[in-house]
C-alpha positions as CSV (number, residue, x, y, z in Angstrom):
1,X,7.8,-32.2,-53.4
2,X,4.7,-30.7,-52.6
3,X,2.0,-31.6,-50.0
4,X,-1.3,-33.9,-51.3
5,X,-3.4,-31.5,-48.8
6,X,-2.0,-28.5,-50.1
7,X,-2.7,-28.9,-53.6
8,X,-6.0,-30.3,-52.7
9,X,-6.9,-27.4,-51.0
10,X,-5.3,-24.8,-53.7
11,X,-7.2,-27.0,-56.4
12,X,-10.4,-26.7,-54.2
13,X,-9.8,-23.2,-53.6
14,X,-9.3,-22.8,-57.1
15,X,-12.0,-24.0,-58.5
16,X,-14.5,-22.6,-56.2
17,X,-12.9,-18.9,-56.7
18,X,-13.5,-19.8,-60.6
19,X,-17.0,-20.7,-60.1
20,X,-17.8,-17.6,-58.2
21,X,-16.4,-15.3,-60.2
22,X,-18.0,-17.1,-63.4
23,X,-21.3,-17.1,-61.4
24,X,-20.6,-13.5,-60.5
25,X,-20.3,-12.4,-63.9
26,X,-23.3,-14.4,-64.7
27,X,-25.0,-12.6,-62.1
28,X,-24.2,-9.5,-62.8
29,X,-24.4,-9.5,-66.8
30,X,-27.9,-10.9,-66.3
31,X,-28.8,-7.5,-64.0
32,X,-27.3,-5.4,-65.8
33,X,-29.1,-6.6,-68.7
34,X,-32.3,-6.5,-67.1
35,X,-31.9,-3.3,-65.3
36,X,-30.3,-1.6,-69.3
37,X,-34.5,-3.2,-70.2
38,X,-35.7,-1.7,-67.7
39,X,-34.3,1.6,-68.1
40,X,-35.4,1.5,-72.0
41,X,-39.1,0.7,-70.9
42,X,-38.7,3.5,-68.8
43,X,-37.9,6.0,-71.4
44,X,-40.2,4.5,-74.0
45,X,-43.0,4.8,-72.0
46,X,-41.8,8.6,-71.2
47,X,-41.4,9.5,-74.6
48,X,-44.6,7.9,-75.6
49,X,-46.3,9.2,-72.6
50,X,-45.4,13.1,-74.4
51,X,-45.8,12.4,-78.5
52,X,-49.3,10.5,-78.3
53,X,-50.4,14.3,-78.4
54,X,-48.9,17.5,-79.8
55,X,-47.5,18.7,-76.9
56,X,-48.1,22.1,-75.5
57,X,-45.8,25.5,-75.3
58,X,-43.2,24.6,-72.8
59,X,-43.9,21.0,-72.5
60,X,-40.1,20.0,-73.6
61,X,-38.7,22.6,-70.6
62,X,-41.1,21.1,-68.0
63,X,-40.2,17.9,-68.8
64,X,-36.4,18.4,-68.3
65,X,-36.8,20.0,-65.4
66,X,-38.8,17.6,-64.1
67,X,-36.0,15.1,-65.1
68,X,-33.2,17.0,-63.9
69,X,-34.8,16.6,-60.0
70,X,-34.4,12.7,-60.8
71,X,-30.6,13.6,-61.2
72,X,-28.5,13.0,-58.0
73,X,-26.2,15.3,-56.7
74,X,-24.4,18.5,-58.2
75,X,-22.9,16.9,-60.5
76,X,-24.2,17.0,-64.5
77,X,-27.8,16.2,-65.9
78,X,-28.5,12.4,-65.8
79,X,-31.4,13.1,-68.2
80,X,-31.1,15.5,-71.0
81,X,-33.7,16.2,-74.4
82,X,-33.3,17.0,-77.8
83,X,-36.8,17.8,-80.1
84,X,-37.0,19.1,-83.7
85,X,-40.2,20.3,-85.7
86,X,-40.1,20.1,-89.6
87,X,-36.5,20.4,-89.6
88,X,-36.1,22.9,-86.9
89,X,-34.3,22.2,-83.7
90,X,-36.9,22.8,-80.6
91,X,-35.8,22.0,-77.8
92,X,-32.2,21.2,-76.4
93,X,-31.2,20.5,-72.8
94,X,-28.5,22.9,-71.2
95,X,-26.2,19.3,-70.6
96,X,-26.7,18.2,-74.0
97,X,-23.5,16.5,-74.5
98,X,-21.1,18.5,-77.2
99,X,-20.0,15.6,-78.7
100,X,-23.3,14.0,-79.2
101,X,-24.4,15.1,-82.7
102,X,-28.4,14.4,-82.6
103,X,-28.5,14.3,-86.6
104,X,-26.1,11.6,-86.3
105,X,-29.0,9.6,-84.6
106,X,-31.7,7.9,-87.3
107,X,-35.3,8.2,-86.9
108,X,-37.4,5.3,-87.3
109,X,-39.9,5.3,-89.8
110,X,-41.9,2.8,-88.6
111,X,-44.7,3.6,-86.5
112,X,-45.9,1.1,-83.5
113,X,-49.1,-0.7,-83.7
114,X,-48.1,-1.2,-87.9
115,X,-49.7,2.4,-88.4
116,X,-48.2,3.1,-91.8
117,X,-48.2,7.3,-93.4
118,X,-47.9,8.3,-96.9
119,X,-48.4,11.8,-95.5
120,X,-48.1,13.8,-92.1
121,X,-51.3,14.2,-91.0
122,X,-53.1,17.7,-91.1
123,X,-52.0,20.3,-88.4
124,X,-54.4,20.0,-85.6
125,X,-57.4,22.7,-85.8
126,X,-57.6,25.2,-83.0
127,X,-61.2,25.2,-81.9
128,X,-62.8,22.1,-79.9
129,X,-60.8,20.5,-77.0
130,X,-60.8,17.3,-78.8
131,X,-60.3,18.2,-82.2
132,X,-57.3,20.6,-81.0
133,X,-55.2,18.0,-79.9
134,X,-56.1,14.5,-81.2
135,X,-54.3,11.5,-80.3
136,X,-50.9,10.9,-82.6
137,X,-49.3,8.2,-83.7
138,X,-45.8,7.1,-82.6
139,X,-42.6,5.7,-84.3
140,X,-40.9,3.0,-83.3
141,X,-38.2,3.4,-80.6
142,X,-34.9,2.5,-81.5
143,X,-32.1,2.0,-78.6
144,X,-28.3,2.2,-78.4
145,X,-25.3,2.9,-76.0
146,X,-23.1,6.1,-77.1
147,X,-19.9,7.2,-75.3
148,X,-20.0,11.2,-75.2
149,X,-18.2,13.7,-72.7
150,X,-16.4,11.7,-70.7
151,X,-19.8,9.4,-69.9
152,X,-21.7,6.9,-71.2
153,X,-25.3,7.2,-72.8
154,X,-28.2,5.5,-73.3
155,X,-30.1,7.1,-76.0
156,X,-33.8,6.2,-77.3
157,X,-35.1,7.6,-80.6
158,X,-38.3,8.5,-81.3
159,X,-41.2,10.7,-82.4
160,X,-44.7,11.3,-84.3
161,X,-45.6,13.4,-87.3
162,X,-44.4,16.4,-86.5
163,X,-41.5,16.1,-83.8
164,X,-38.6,13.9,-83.3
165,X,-37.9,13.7,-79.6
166,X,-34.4,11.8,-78.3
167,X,-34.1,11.1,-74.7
168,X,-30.9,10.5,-73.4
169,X,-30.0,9.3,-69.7
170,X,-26.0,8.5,-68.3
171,X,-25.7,4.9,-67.7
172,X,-23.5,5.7,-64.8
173,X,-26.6,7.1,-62.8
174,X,-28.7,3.9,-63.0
175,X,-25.9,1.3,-62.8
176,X,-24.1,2.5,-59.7
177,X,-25.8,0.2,-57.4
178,X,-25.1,-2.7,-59.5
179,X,-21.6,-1.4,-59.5
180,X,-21.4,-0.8,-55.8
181,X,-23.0,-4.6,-55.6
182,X,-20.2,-5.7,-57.8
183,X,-17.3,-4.1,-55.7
184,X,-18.6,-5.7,-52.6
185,X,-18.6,-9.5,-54.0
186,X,-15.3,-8.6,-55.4
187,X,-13.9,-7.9,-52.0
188,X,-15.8,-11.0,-50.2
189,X,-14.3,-13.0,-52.4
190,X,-11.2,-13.4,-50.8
191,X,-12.3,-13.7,-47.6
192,X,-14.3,-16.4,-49.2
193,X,-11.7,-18.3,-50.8
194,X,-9.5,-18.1,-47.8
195,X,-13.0,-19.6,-45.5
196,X,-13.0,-22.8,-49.1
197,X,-9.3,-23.1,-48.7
198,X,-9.5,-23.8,-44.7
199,X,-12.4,-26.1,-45.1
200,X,-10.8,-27.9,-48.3
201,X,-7.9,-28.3,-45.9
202,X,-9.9,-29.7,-42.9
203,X,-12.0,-32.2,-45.1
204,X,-8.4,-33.5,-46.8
205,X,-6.9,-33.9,-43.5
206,X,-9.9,-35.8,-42.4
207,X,-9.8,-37.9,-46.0
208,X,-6.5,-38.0,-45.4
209,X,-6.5,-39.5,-42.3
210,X,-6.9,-43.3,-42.8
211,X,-4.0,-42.7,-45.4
212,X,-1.7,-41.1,-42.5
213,X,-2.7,-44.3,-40.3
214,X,-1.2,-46.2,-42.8
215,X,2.2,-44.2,-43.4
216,X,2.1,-44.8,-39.6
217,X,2.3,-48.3,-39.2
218,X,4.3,-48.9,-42.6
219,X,7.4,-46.5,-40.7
220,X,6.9,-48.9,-37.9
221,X,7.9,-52.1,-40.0
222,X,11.5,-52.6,-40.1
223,X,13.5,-55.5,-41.5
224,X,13.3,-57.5,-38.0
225,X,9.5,-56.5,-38.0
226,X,8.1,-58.1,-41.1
227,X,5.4,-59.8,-39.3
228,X,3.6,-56.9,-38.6
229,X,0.6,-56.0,-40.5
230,X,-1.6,-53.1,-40.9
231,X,-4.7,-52.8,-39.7
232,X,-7.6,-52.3,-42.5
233,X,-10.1,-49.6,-41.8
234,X,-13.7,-51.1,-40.8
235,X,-15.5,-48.2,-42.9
236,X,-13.4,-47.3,-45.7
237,X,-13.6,-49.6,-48.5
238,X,-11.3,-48.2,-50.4
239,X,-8.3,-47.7,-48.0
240,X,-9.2,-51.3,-46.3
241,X,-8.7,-52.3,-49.6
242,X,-5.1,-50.8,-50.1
243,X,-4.7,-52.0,-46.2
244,X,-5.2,-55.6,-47.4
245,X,-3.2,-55.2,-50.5
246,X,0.1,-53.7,-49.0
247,X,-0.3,-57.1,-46.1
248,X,-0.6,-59.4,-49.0
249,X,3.1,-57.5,-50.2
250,X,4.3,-57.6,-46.8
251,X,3.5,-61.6,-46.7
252,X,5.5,-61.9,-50.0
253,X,8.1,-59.6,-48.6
254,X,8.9,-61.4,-45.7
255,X,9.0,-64.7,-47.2
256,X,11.4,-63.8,-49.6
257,X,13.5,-62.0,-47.3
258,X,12.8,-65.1,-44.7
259,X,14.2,-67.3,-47.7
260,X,17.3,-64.6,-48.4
261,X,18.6,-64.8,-44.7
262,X,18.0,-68.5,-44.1
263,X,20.1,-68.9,-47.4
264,X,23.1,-66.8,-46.2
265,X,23.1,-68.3,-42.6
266,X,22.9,-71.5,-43.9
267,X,25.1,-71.8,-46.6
268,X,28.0,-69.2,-44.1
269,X,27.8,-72.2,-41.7
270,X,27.6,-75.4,-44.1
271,X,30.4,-74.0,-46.2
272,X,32.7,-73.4,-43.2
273,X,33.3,-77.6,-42.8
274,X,34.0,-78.4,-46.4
275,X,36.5,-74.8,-46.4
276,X,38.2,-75.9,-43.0
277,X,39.0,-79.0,-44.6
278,X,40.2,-77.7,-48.0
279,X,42.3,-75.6,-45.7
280,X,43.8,-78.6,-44.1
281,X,44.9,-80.6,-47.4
282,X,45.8,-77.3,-49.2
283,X,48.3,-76.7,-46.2
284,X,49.7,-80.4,-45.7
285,X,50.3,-80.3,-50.0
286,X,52.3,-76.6,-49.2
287,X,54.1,-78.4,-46.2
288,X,55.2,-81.3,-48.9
289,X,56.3,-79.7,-51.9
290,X,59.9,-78.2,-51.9
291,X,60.1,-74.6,-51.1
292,X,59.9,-72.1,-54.1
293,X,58.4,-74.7,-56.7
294,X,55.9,-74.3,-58.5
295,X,53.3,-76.8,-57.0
296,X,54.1,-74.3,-53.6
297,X,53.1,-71.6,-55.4
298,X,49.8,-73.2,-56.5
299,X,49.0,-74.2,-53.2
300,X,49.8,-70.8,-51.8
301,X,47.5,-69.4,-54.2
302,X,44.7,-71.9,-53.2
303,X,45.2,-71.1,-49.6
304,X,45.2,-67.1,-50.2
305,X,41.5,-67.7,-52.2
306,X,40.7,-69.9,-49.3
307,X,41.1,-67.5,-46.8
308,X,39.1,-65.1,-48.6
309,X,36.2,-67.2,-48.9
310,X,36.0,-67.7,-45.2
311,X,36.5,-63.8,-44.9
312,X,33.5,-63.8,-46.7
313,X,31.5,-66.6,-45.3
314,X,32.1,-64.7,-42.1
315,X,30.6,-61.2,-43.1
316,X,27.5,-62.8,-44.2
317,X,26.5,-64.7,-40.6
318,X,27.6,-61.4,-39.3
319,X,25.0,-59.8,-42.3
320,X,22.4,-62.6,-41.8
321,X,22.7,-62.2,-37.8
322,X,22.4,-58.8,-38.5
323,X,19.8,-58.9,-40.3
324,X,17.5,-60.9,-38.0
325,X,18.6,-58.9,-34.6
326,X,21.0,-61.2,-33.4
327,X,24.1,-59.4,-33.7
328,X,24.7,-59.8,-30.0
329,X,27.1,-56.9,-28.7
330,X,29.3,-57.7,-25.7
331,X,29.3,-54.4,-23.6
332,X,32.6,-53.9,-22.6
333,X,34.4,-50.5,-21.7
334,X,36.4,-49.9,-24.9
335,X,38.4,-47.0,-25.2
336,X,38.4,-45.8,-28.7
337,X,42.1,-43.8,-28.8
338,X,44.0,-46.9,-28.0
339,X,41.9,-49.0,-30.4
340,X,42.6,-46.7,-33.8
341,X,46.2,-46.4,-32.7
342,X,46.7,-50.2,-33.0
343,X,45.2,-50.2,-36.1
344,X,46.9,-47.1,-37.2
345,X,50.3,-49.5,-36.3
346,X,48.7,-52.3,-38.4
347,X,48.7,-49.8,-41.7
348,X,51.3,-48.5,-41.3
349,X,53.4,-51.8,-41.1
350,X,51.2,-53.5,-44.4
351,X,51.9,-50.0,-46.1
352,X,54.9,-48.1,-45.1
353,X,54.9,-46.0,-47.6
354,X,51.5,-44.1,-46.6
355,X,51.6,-41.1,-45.2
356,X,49.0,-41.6,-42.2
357,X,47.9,-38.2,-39.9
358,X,46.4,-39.5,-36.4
359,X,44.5,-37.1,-34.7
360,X,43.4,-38.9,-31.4
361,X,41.5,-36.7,-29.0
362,X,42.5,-38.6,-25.6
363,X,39.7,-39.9,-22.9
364,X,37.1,-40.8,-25.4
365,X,35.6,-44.3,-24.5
366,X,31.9,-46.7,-25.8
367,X,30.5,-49.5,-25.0
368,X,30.9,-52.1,-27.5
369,X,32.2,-55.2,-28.7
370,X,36.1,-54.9,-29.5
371,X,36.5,-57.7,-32.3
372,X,33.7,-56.4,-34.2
373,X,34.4,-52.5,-33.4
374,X,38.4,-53.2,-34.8
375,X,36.8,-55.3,-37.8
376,X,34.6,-52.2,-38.8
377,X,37.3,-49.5,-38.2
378,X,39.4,-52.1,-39.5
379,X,37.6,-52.3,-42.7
380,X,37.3,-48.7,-43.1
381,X,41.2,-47.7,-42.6
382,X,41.8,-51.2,-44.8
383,X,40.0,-49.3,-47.7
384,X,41.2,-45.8,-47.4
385,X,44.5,-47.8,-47.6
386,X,43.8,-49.8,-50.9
387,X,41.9,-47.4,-52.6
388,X,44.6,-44.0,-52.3
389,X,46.6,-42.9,-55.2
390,X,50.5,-43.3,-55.6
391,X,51.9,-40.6,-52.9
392,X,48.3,-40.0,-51.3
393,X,47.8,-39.9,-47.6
394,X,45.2,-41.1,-45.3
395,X,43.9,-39.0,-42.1
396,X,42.0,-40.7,-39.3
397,X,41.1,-38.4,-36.8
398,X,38.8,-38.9,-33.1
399,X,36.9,-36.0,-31.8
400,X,33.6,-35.9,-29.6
401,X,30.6,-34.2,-30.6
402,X,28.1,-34.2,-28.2
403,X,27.2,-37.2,-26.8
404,X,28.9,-39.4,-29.3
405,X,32.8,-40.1,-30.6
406,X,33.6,-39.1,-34.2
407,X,35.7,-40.7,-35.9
408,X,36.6,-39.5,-39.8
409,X,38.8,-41.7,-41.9
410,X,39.6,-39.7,-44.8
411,X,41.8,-40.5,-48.0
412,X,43.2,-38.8,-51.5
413,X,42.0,-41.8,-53.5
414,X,40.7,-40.9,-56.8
415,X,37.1,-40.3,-55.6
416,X,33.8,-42.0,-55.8
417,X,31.7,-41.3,-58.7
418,X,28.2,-39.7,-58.3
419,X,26.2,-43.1,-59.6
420,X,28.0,-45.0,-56.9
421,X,27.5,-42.9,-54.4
422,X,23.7,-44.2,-53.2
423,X,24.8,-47.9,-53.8
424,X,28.2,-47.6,-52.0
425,X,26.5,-49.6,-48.5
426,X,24.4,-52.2,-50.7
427,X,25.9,-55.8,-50.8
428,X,28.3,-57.3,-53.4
429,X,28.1,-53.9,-55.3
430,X,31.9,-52.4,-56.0
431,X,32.1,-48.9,-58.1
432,X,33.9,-49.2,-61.4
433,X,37.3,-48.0,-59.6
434,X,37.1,-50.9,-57.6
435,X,36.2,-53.3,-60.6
436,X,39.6,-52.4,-62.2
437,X,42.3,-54.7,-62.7
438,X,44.9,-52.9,-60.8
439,X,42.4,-52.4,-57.5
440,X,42.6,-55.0,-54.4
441,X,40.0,-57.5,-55.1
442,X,37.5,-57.8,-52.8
443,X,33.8,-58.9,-52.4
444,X,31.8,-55.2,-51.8
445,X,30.5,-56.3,-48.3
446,X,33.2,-54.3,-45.9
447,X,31.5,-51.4,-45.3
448,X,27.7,-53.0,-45.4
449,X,29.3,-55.2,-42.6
450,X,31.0,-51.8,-40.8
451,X,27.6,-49.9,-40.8
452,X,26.0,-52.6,-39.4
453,X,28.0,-53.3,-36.8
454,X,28.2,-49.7,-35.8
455,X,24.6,-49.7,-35.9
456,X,24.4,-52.4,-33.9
457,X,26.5,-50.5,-30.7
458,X,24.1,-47.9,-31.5
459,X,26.2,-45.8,-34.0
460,X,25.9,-44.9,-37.5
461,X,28.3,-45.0,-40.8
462,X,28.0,-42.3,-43.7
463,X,30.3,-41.2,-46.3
464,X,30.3,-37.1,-45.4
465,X,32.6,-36.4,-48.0
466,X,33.3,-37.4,-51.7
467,X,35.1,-34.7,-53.4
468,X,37.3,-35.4,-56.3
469,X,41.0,-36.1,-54.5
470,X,39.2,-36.6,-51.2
471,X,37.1,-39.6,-49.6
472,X,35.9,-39.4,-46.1
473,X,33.8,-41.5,-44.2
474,X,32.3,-41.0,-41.0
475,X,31.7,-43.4,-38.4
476,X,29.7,-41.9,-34.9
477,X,29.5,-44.2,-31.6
478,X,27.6,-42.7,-28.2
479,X,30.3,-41.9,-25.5
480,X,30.2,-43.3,-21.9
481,X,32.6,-41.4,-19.3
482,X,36.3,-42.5,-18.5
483,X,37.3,-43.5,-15.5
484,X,34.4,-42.0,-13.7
485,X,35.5,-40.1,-10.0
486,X,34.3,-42.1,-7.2
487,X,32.1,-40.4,-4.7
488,X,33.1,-39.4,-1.7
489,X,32.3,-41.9,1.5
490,X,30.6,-40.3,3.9
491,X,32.7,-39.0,6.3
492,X,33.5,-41.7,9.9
493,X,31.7,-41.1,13.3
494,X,33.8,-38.9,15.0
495,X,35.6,-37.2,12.1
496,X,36.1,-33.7,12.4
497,X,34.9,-33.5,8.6
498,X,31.5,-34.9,10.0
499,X,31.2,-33.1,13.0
500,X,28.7,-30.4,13.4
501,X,30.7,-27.0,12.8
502,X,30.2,-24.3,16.0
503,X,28.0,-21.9,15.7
């Protein structure tokens, strides 16, 4: 399960690294559109600047040297020129690209300003400064993007009357510090993100805050703490408003767990009156009857299911007392060896054809209440006993870990299905082994009643293994020390041991 915050952040940090790159893009498409119109004003105006007129001898030469100092470094010709007369080629620039064929490029036939020629105009005379070299018009300039030698072009088309002039410059030359741009916002952008991504974190542990208030004070209510309540934020509308709904489930919850408790304490201790005296008249009619009739066997049956139902009455005040914190624990010095070899005695005389392996490390003592202690280990060792297969064993063994006692009763009973495995401690619940016919009957509140108890000495109870021939559960209890050494008096006025040694 992941973490709110991260995924806030990521999401955060996601989106904001989408936005900048689309707004990069943006950006950049937009400049490099407007710096590809620039460039084609630029060479419009240049060509337009040298066809108004018919240009003089050397004019094309001039030109691309003049364009060739625009050019920057050693590398090739950023501008380059190609010019034809009445079908004849001109004018060529030494870095002319090879693979650029110029007669692949169209010439416009439309003039600018609408000027429209059925014929070339006459050759210009040669005497007169105006009437040498009148003004010309010019054709429409037409624009596109060629890939030749290993570069990319921009070429413009153009000309007048009498020449065709196509200006070509290398994209590469004008756009490198747009590209330069772009590789530096490519390489912020990280550090950007990772600058969102903190922040996104900061503001959702700051939104997050009221929330972890809340997780807070809901650990902090436990089943003997219902009447607690949560505080609703003053300025937070919306998590005073989950503060006030979670109360209003804590009311309901208490009162229905009020009502569950009062129930099982009440009907343990007004059932226990009406049972002692069924117990009475169903043991004066066994008294009566003649031994081995059938009425005796009647009321021995009644007095076996009356038995059990006091069993039971008296787990749940134990469950209800429990329950409210008023499982009162006697601490007494209990030591635990001596305590699981009686009851290891006990098995073995109700089932004495169980293989049981004791492993009782010695010296290991708690503090605790005896009678409830044996009823929990009792419980336990009752069950690995019940619950075995024909010719399984059971293994109870005492070790110290730590600070606390372990002790780990194990069986080869025919294991505890995976469904049953988070509902073994709940109340009244029995797995479907135990539902059986041929299983000891019994109510499904032994081991609720042995984790409470040991919970209630400070311990815990957990089933640390379920394996297919093998059932172990483990029961841990703090340690106190044995028989601790006395310490040593101070030694008597007088005594040598006392004295002050020579020096």
């Amino acid at each position: 399960m992941t973490s709110f915050r991260l995924r806030l952040a990521l999401l955060v940090g996601g989106v904001t690294a989408a936005l900048l790159l689309g707004a990069g893009f943006v950006a950049w498409s937009l400049a490099s559109g407007f710096n590809l119109e620039r460039l084609d004003r630029e060479l419009h105006e240049l060509a337009r600047r040298n066809l108004a007129r018919v240009p003089g001898p050397g004019n094309w030469s001039r030109l691309d040297a003049a364009l060739g100092l625009i050019g920057r470094g050693e590398g090739p010709p950023a501008y380059v020129i190609w010019t034809r007369t009445y079908e004849r080629e001109e004018y060529r620039s030494p870095g002319w690209p090879a693979e650029l064929d110029p007669a692949s490029l169209p010439v416009p036939a439309a003039y600018e300003g609408g000027i429209t020629l059925t014929e070339p105009p006459p050759p210009p005379r040669k005497s007169g400064l105006n009437a040498q070299n009148p003004s010309l018009p010019v054709r429409q300039t037409t624009f596109r993007t060629v890939f030749a030698n290993g570069a990319t072009w921009r070429i413009a088309v153009t000309g007048n009357p009498y020449t065709t002039l196509i200006l070509g410059v290398r994209l590469e030359e004008t756009t490198r510090d747009l590209d330069r741009l772009r590789d530096r916002y490519l390489a912020a952008v990280p550090a950007v993100l990772l600058l969102v991504g903190l922040g996104a974190w900061w503001l959702a542990t700051r939104a997050l805050r009221p929330v972890a208030a809340l997780t807070e004070a809901a650990e902090s209510i436990t089943a003997q703490g219902l009447s607690q309540r949560i505080a609703a934020p003053a300025h937070d509308r919306e998590f005073g408003r989950l503060a006030t709904v979670f109360n209003a489930m804590l009311d309901r919850l208490e009162r229905s767990f009020q009502q569950a408790r009062r129930f099982s304490a009440d009907a343990s201790h007004e059932l226990k009156t009406p049972l002692a005296l069924l117990q009475a008249e169903v043991e004066q009619g066994l008294r009566a009857e003649a031994a081995g009739s059938p009425a005796q066997q009647t009321y021995r049956s009644l007095l076996e299911e009356i038995h059990r139902l006091k069993s039971i009455l008296d787990k749940l005040l134990l469950l209800s007392l429990a329950d409210s914190g008023q499982l009162r624990i006697e601490g007494t010095p209990l030591e635990l060896p001596a305590l699981l070899a009686g009851l290891i005695e006990d098995t073995g005389a109700m089932y004495p054809d169980l293989p049981l392996e004791p492993a009782l490390a010695p010296g290991l003592a708690v503090t605790g209440d005896p009678t409830l202690l044996e009823q929990a280990l009792r419980n336990l060792l009752g069950n690995a006993a019940k619950y075995n297969r024909p010719g399984g064993s059971v293994r109870v063994a005492l070790r110290a870990e730590g600070a606390e006692a372990v002790v780990r009763i194990g069986n080869t009973g025919p294991g505890i299905p995976a469904g049953d495995v988070l509902r073994l401690f709940e109340r009244f619940y029995r797995g479907d082994p135990a539902r059986r016919r041929d299983r000891p009957e019994g109510a499904g509140l032994g081991l609720s009643l042995a984790r409470e108890i040991l919970r209630a000495h400070g311990g815990e109870l957990r089933l640390s293994r379920a394996e297919p021939d093998w059932t172990e559960f483990e029961a841990r209890l703090p340690l106190v020390p044995v028989n601790p050494a006395p310490a040593d008096p101070p030694p008597a006025a007088g005594d040598p041991a006392g004295s002050t040694p020579p020096r």
